[in-house]
N, C-alpha and C positions, 0 to 999 in steps of 0.2 A: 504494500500500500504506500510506504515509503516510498518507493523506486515511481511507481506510480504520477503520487503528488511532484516530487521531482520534472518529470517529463513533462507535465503541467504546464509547473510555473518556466519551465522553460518556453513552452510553446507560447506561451501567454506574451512572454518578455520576446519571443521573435516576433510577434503578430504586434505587438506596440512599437518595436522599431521600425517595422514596415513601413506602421501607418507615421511615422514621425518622419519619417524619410520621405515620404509620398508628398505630406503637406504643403512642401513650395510650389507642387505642380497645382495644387488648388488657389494657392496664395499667386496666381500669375497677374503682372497688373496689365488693364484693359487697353485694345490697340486704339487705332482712329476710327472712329465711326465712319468709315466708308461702307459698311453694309449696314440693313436692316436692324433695330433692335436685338429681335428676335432669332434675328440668322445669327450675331454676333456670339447671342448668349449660348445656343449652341454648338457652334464651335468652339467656343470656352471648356464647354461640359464637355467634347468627344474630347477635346486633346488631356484632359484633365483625366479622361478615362484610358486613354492610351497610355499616359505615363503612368497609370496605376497598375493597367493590367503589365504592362511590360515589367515593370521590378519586380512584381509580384511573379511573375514566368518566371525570369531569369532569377530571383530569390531562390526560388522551388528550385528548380534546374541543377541549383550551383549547390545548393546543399543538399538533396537527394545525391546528385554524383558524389558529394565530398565524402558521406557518410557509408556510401556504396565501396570508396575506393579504401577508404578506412578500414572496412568490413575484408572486401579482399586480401588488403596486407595482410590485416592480422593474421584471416585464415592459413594464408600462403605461409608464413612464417611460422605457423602454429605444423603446418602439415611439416614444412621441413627441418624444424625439429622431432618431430617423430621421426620422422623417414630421412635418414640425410642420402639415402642413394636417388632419390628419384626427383632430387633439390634439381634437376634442369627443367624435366616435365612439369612440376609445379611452379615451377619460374616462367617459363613459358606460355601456361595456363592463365596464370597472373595478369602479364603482360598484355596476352591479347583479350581480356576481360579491364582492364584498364582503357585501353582503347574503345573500347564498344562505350564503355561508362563515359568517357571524355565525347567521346562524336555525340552520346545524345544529348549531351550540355552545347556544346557548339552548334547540332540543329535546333535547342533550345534559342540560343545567341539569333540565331537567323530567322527565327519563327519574331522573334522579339524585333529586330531592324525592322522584319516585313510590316508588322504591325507600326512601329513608329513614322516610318517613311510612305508607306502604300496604304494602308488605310486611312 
């Protein structure tokens, strides 16, 4: 229940830095009125929601793989100290699971540009 409460308040304290971090995309100040009221104010609110979903993407992304690659060391390190003859093939295995974890943070990265620049 300990270990529990713990993962909590840790989640709790990622999701408040988020949103603390996200805030100056809300706090933007207003351009020149060359369009509409209405048109303006909505364009305020998409780009305010593009900079929110983007860190929030690449937030997830970056600490899913970090936690991922973490997980793999360990394991890897953990198998070859049991096994020290097969320390290439677990090294190997490592490796190209390190890479799969990095590309989907980098298609993370590109999913995030698309949405900043193209939507």
């Amino acid at each position: 229940m300990n270990r529990l409460l713990k993962k909590l308040f840790a989640l709790a304290g990622v999701m408040i830095l988020i949103l603390a971090l996200a805030a100056p995309a809300f706090a933007a100040a207003p351009e020149e009125e060359s369009q509409p009221a209405e048109a303006q104010e909505d364009a305020d609110g998409a780009l305010g929601m593009k900079a929110l979903a983007a860190g929030i993407a690449i937030g997830v992304a970056a600490a899913g793989g970090a936690v991922g690659m973490g997980l793999a060391t360990a394991k890897s390190a953990e198998g070859i100290a049991r096994q020290p003859e097969a320390e290439g093939k677990i090294r190997t295995m490592m490796m190209l699971g390190l890479v799969f974890i990095e590309t989907a943070i980098i298609y993370a990265l590109l999913v995030v540009i698309l949405i900043i620049f193209v939507l």
